[in-house]
KOLGU-963378 format. One record per residue (C-alpha): x, y, z; residue in three letters. Coordinates in steps of 0.05 Angstrom, whole numbers, padded with zeros to 5 digits, always signed. Layout:
// residues N
XYZALA;...
***
This chain:
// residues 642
+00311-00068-00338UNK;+00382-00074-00358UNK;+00419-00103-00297UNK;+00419-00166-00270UNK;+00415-00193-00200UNK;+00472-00212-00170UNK;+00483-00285-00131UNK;+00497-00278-00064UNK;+00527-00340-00040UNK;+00572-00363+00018UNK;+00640-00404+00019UNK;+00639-00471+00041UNK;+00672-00479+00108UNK;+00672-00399+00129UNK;+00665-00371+00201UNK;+00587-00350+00210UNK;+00604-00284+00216UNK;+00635-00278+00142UNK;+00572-00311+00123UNK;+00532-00251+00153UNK;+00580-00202+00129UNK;+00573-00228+00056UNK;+00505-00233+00060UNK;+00502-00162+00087UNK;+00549-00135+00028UNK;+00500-00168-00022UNK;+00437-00136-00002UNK;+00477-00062+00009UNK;+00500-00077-00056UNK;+00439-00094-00081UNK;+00390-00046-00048UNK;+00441+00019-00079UNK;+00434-00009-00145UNK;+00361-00014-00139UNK;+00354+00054-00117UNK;+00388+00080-00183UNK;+00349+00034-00233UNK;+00279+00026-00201UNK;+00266+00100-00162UNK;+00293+00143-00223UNK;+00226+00159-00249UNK;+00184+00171-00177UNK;+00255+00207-00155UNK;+00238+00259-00210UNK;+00162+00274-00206UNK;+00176+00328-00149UNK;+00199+00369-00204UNK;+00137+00380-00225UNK;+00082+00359-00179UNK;+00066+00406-00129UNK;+00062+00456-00189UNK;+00005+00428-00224UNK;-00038+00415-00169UNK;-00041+00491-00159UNK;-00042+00501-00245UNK;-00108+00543-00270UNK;-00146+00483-00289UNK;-00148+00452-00226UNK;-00182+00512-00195UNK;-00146+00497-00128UNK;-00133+00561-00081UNK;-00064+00577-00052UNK;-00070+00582+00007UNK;-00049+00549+00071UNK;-00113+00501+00084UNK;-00098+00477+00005UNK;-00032+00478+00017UNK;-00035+00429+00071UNK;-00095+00397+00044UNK;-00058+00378-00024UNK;+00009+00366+00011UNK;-00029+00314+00053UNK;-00059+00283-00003UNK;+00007+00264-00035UNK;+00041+00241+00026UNK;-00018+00191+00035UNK;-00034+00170-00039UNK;+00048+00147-00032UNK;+00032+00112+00046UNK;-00034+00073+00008UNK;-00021+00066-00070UNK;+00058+00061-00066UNK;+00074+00028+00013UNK;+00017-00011+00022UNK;-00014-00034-00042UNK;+00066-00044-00081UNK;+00114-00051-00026UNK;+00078-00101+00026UNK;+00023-00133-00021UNK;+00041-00123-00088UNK;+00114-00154-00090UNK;+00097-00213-00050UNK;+00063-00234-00125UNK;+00124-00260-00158UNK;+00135-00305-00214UNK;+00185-00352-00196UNK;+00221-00291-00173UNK;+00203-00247-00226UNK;+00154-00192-00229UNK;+00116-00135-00280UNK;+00058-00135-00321UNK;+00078-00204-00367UNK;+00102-00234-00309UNK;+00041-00218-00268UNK;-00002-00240-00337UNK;+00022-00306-00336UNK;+00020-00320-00267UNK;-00062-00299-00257UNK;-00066-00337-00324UNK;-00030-00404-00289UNK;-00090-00391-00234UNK;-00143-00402-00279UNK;-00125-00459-00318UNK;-00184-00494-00323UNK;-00228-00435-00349UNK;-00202-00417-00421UNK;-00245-00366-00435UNK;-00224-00327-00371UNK;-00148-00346-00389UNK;-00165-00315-00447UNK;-00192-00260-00427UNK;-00128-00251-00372UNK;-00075-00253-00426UNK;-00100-00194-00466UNK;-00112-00153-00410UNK;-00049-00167-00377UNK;-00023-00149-00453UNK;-00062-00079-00462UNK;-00023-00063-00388UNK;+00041-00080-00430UNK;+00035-00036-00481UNK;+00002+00023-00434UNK;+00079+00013-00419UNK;+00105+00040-00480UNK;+00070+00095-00469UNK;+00100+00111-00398UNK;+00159+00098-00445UNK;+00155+00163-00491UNK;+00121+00205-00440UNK;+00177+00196-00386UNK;+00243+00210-00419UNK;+00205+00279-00448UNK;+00172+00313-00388UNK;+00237+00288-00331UNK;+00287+00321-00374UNK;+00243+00377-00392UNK;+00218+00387-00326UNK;+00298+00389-00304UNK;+00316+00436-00353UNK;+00255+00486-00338UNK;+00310+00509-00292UNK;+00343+00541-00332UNK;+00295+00588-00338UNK;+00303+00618-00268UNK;+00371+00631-00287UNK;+00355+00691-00333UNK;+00295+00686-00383UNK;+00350+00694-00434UNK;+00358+00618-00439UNK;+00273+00594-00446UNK;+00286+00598-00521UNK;+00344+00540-00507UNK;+00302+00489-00466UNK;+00262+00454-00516UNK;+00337+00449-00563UNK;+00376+00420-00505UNK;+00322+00375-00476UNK;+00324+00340-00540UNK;+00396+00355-00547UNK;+00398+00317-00485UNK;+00352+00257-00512UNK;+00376+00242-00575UNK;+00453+00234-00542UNK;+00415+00188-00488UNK;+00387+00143-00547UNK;+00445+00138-00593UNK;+00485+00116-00525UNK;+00439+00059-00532UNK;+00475+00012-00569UNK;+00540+00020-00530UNK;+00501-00015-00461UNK;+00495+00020-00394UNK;+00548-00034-00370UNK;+00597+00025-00350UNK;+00553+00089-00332UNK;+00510+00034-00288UNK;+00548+00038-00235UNK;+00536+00106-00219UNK;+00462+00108-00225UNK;+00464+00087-00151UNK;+00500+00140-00121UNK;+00478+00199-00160UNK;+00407+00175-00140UNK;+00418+00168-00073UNK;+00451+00241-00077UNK;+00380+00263-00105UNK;+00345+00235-00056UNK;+00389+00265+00001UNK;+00379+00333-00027UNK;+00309+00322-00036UNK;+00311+00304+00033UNK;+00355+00359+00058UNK;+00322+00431+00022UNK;+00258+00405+00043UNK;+00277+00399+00117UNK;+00305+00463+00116UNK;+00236+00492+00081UNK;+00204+00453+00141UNK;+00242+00489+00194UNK;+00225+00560+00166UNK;+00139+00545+00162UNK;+00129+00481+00208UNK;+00053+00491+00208UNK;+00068+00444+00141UNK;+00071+00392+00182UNK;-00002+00388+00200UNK;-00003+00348+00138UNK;+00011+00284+00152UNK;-00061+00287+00189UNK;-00093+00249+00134UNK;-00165+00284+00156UNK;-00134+00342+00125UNK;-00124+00300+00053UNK;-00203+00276+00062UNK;-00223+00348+00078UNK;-00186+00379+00019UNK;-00215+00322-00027UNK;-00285+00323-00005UNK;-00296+00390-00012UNK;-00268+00405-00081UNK;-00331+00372-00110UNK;-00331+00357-00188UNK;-00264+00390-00190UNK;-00235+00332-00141UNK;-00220+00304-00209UNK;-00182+00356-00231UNK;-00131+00359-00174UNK;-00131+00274-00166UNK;-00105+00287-00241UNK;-00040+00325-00213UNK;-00033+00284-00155UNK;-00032+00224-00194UNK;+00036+00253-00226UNK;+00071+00240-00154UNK;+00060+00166-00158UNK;+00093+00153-00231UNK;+00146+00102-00232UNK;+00106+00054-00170UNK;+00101-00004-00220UNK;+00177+00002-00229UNK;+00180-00028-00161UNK;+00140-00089-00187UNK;+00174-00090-00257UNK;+00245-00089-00229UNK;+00237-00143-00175UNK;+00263-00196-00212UNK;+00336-00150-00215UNK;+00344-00143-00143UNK;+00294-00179-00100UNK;+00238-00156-00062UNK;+00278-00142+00008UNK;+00324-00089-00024UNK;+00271-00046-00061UNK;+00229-00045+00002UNK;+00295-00023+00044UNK;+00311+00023-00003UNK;+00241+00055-00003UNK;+00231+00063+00063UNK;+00297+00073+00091UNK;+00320+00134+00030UNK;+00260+00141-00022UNK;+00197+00157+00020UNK;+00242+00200+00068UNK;+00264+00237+00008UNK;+00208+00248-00021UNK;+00159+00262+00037UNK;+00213+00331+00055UNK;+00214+00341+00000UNK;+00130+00356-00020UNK;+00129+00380+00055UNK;+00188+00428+00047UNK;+00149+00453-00022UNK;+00084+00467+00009UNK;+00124+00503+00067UNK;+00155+00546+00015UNK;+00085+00565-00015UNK;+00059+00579+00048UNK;+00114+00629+00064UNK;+00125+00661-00008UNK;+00060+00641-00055UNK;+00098+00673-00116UNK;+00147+00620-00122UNK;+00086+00565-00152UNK;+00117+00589-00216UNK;+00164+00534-00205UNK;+00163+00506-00129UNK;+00227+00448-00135UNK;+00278+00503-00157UNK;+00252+00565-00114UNK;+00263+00521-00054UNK;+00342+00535-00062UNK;+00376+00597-00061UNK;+00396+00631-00135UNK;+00467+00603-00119UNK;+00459+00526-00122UNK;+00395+00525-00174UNK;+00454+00516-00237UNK;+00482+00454-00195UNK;+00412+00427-00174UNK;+00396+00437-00258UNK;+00456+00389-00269UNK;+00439+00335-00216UNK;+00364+00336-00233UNK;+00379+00336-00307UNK;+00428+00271-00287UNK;+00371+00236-00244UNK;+00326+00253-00312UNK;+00377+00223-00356UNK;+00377+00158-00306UNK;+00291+00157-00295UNK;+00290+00154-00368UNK;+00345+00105-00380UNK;+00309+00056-00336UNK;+00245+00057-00373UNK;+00280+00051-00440UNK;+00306-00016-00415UNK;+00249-00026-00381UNK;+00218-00024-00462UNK;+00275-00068-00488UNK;+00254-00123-00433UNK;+00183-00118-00437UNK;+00187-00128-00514UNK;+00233-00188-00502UNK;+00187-00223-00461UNK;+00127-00210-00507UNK;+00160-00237-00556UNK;+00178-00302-00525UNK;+00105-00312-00489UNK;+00085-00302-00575UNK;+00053-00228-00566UNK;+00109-00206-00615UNK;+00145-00221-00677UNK;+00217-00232-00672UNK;+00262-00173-00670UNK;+00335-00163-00666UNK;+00366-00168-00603UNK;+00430-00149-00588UNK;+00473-00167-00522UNK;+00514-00104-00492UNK;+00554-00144-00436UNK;+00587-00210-00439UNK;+00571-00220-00366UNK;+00504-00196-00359UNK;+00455-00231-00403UNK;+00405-00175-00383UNK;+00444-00121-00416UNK;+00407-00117-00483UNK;+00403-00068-00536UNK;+00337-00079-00595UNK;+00351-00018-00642UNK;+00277-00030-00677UNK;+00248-00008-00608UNK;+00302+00049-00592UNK;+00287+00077-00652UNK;+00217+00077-00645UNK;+00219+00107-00576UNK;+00265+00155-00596UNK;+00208+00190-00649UNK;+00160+00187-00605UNK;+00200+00217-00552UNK;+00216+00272-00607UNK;+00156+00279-00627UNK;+00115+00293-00563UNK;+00173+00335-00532UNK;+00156+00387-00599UNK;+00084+00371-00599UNK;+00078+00389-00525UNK;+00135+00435-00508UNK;+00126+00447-00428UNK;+00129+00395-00372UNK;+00057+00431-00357UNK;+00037+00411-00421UNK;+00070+00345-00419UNK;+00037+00329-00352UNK;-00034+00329-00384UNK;-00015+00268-00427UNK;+00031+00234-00365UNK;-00014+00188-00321UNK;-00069+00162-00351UNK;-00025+00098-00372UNK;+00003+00095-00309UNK;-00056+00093-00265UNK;-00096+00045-00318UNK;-00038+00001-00313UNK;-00039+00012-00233UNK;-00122-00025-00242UNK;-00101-00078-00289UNK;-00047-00099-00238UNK;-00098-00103-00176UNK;-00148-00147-00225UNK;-00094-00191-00252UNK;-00071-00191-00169UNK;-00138-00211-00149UNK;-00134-00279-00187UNK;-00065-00296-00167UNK;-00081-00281-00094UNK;-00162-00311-00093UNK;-00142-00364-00143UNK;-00073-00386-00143UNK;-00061-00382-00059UNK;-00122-00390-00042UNK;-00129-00337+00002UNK;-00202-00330+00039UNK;-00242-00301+00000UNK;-00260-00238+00044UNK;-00186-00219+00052UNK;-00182-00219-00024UNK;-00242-00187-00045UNK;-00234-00130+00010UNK;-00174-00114-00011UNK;-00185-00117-00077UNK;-00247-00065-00082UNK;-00210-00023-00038UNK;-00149-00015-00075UNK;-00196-00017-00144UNK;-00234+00048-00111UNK;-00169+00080-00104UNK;-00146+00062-00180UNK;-00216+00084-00210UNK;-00210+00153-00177UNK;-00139+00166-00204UNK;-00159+00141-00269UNK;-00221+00180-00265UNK;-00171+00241-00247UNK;-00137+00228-00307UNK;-00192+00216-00355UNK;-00210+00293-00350UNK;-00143+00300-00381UNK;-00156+00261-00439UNK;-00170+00316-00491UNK;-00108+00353-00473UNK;-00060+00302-00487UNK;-00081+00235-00453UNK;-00102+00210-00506UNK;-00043+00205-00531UNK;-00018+00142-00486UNK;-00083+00109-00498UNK;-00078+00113-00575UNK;-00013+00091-00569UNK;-00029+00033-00526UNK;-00089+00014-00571UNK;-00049+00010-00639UNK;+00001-00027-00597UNK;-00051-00080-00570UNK;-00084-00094-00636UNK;-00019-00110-00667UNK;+00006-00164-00606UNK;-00067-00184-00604UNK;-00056-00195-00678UNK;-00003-00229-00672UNK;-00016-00285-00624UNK;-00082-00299-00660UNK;-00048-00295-00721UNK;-00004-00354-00699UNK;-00052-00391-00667UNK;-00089-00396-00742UNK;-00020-00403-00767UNK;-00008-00470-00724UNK;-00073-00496-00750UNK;-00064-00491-00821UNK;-00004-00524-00812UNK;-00034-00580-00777UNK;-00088-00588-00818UNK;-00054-00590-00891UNK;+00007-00632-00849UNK;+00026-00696-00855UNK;+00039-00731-00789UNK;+00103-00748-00774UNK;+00096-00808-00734UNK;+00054-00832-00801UNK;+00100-00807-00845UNK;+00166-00845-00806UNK;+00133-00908-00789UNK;+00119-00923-00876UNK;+00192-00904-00890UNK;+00228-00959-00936UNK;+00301-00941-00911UNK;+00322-00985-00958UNK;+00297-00951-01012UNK;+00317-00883-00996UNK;+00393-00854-01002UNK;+00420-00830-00939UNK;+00463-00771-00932UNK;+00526-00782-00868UNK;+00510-00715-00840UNK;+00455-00687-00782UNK;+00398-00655-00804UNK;+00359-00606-00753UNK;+00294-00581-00774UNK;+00260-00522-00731UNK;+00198-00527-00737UNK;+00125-00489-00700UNK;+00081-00556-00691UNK;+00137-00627-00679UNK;+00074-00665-00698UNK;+00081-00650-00767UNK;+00123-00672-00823UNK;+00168-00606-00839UNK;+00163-00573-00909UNK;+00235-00561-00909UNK;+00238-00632-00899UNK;+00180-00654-00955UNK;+00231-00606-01005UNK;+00301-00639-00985UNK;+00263-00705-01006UNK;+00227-00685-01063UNK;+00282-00648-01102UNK;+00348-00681-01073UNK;+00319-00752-01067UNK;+00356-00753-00997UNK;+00348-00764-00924UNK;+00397-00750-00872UNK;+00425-00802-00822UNK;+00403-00773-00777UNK;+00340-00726-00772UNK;+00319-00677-00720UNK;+00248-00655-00716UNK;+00265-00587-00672UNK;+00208-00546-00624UNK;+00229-00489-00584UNK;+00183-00482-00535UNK;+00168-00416-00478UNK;+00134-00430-00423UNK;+00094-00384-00383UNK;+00146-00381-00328UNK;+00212-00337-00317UNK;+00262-00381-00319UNK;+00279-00459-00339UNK;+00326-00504-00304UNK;+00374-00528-00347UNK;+00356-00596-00328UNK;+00287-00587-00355UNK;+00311-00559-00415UNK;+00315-00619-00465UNK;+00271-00670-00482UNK;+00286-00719-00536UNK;+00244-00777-00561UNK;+00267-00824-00616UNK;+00221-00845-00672UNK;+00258-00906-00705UNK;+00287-00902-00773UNK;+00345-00844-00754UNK;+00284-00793-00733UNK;+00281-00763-00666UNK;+00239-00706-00632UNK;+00268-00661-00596UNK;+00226-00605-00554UNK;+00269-00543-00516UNK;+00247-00515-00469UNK;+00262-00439-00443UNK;+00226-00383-00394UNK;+00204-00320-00416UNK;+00269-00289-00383UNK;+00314-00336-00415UNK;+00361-00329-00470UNK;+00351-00379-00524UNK;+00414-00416-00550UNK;+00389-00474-00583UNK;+00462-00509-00601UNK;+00485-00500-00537UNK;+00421-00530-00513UNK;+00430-00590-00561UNK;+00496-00607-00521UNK;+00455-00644-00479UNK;+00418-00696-00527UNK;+00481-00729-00519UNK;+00465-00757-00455UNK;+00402-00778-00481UNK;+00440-00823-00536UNK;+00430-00770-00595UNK;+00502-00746-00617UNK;+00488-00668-00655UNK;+00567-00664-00675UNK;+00571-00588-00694UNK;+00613-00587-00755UNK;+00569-00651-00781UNK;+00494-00605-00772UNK;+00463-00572-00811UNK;+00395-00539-00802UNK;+00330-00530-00839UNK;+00287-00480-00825UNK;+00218-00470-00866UNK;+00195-00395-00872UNK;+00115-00394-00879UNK;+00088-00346-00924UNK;+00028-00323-00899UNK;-00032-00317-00940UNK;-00101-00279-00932UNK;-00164-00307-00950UNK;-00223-00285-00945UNK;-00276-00319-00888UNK;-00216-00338-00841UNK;-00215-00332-00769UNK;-00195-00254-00766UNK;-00223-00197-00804UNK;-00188-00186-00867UNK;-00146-00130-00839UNK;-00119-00162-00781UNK;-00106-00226-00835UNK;-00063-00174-00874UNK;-00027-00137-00818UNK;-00015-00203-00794UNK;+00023-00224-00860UNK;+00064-00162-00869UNK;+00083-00164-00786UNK;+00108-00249-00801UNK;+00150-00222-00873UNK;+00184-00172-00830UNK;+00193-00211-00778UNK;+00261-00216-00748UNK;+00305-00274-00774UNK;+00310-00347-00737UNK;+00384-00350-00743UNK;+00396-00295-00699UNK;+00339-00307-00648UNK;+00363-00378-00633UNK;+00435-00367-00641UNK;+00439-00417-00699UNK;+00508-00426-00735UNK;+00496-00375-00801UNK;+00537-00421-00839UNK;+00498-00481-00830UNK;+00433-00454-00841UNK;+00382-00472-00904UNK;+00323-00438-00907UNK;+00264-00463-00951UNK;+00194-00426-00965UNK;+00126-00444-00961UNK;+00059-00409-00972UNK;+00007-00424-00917UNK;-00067-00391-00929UNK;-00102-00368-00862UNK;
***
């Protein structure tokens, strides 16, 4: 997401009890903001919920034993899936601090580094839960703000004809705010979610105290007896039930932000609470007045305050879908830095917080999908066919990926791990199962999605993997290539020359050119790697390695996380204390841009070998990815056959 975690530290020399008091103000601080950014999207879902289970399809009764059945289902599919398997287990799997599906990835694929093939076999599933992702991505701006503005409906059927026209009223304003950063309207997220949740909260209790014979619901026999005896059509009603647990990996993905201590307070101190009155207060309603399962959020408040509750639900839509749109811009950043990706542009919306980032390629994108499935599907009803299926196959793929870090990586005994896993896995298969029913009336849409997206990052990182050895095949190695210079015999120019290159093995092409055609060599030459390591973050102290090769040649290999920023002058500030002066008014730098070429009988079908090509020539531009000086830049091309 978009926001950053604060440091919480303590000042040298102060009384204990400041210490505590700062400490304290940090994690209140911390634990609001978390509750607007990471519970925006599982805030919203009682918006529509409660109404689905009881849709047509489902072929669930309304009546009280369903009521209470279903109710019950939903309080404990959030006490297993959401408390249990996210809030204790789940977060305790971070990477260096960081958490989500990449994050995750590379963590289960650090576990298993001894067995390629399962590595392998990690990364791209850990990848094909990435781009289920984008799918959460369209699906959850659409069907939070239409499900908020469904309201309006109540009002006088007058306005049904306007819903569709400002929901994407509402949508396109949200994306063209993109660019600007959420720097300034972050700050209220917080608040105006915890304001949701305390109405949630509030109508619900009320509901509670008018028909507490709800209340038999948290009796989870009453969830196994309403599941068990809807037989085949237990699928059916897992389906809508699945649609109250959307927006759980948020808690995972967002981790790094805030920590794992304020998401749990903030879940179990506001969110569950909320959430819990909220689906008991509903099924209260239904059992006093079954008429009002035409739309069960708003008919639990009188005609009076349903315009305000319209406004504050359409706010806590705006700010569910806000955090999954930077939610997109992350996740793409990190998959291109771990090399799922070509480079894209990236632009940086706050001068303070590195996180803030705006990528207008993927805004765009997510913007005409959003469009197009909010016309394609036109209802939140509708919509909620297509909604879960990503969610809950994403939800499997993190308890595999889990099982490795936890078996593998701690060591954990091996009963522990494997009974929790295939308990948590039976869960996940019957919610996917749920959803799978689904799949003609929209969920395929996610899965498309998520498929087109996969085969292009799958594409990609085999594509470069070929890419690196071409390069090292038809290169010249550069140790060679040094160690038989003449200096004598070659001019020298009194300047720095910096060549980026994939493989530091190799003699650069850029470089082979400047020699061939200006008969020249720099003083001093810089054979450049930039390097991402499976991790979050780098120290800067591990950032910079830099080994001379004789005759004015050195290699230099950066190093960065696949949280960090690169800034590869700025990290070149520090060869100096490895004896390598880079004066920056003295550099410039060569970069060699590979044109890729298809052949046939390579090592990816032809297809892939020309997607591959066209994704590399579109590829966003070095300069701006690495923060290199535009003015000191020459770039030189090469054709390299894979």
């Amino acid at each position: 997401m978009s926001t950053h975690t604060p440091s919480i530290s303590t000042v040298s020399g102060a009384a204990p009890d400041d210490s505590t008091d700062t400490r304290r103000q940090g994690l209140a601080a911390l634990t609001l903001a978390a509750i607007g950014v990471v519970y925006g999207d599982i805030g919203t879902s009682p918006l529509y919920t409660v109404k689905e289970i009881f849709a047509p399809h489902t072929g669930v009764q309304l009546d009280a034993p369903h009521l209470i059945g279903a109710i019950s289902t939903i309080f404990w599919a959030l006490m297993l899936v959401v408390t249990l398997k996210y809030v204790v287990l789940i977060l305790r799997a971070d990477n260096h601090g960081e958490g989500g599906g990449l994050a995750l990835t590379a963590l289960a694929a650090r576990a298993v580094e001894g067995r390629p093939a399962l590595r392998r076999a990690l990364l791209l599933l850990g990848v094909f839960g990435a781009t289920l992702f984008y799918g959460d991505s369209v699906i959850t701006p659409a069907i939070s703000v239409l499900g908020a503005m469904e309201g309006l409906e109540l009002l006088t059927p007058v306005l049904r004809p306007y819903v569709v026209p400002l929901t994407l009223l509402v949508l396109v304003g949200l994306f063209l705010l993109q660019r600007f950063g959420t720097a300034r309207v972050g700050r209220f997220f917080g608040p105006v979610i915890v304001v949701w949740f305390a109405v949630l909260g509030a109508i619900g209790l009320w509901q509670i105290a008018q028909q507490p014979a709800i209340l038999a619901a948290l009796n989870p026999v009453h969830a196994w007896a309403f599941l068990s005896g809807r037989g085949w059509q237990v699928f059916a009603a897992l389906g809508a039930v699945v649609l109250a647990l959307t927006g759980a990996e948020a808690l995972y993905a967002d981790m790094g932000h805030f920590g794992r201590k304020p998401i749990q307070i903030a879940w179990t101190g506001l969110v569950l609470p909320g959430l819990a009155l909220n689906y008991l207060g509903q099924g209260a309603l239904l059992m006093g007045d079954p008429a009002a399962i035409e739309n069960p959020f708003y008919r639990l408040f009188p005609d009076a305050w349903v315009l305000p509750v319209v406004v504050l639900a359409t706010l806590a839509a705006i700010i569910a879908s806000q955090a999954v749109i930077s939610g997109a811009y992350s996740m793409t950043k990190q998959a291109m830095q771990l090399g799922f990706l070509p480079r894209m542009r990236v632009r940086y919306t706050s001068a303070r917080e590195i996180g803030q980032i705006y990528m207008p390629a993927v805004n765009w994108a997510l913007l005409a999908g959003v469009v197009a499935v909010v016309l394609h599907f036109g209802s939140s009803s509708a919509l909620a066919s297509a909604y879960g299926i990503a969610v809950t196959l994403t939800m499997m793929i993190t308890t595999v990926l889990t099982f490795f870090v936890v078996r593998l990586g701690w060591r954990l005994p091996a009963p522990l791990a494997w009974g929790a896993t295939v308990f948590f896995l039976a869960i996940d298969a019957l919610l996917v199962a749920g959803c799978a029913i689904k799949f003609f009336d929209g969920g395929w849409f996610p899965i498309l999605l998520g498929l087109a997206l996969f085969a292009m990052m799958s594409t990609w990182w085999r594509g470069r993997a070929l890419l690196m050895d071409s390069i090292r095949r038809d290169g010249l190695s550069l140790t060679d290539f040094v160690d038989a210079l003449d200096p004598a015999s070659i001019q020298r120019a009194q300047r720095t020359a910096v060549y980026a290159v994939a493989d530091p093995d190799t003699v650069p092409q850029a470089l082979l050119h400047n020699l061939k055609h200006n008969q020249v060599l720099h003083e001093r030459n810089v054979i450049l790697s930039v390097q991402f390591r499976d991790e979050p973050w780098v120290p800067a102290g591990q950032r910079l390695q830099v080994q001379p090769l004789g005759h004015g040649f050195w290699r230099v290999r950066v190093h960065y996380g696949f949280m960090d920023t690169p800034d590869v002058p700025r990290a070149l500030e520090q060869a100096r204390s490895h004896g390598l002066q880079i004066p920056l008014f003295e550099t410039t730098y060569f970069l060699s841009r590979e044109t890729v070429v298809p052949s046939p009988g390579g090592g990816m079908a032809h297809w892939r070998e020309k997607l591959f090509a066209t994704m590399s020539q579109n590829a966003g531009g070095v300069v701006e990815f690495f923060r290199l000086p535009g003015n000191a830049v020459v770039e030189l091309g090469t054709r390299v056959p894979i």
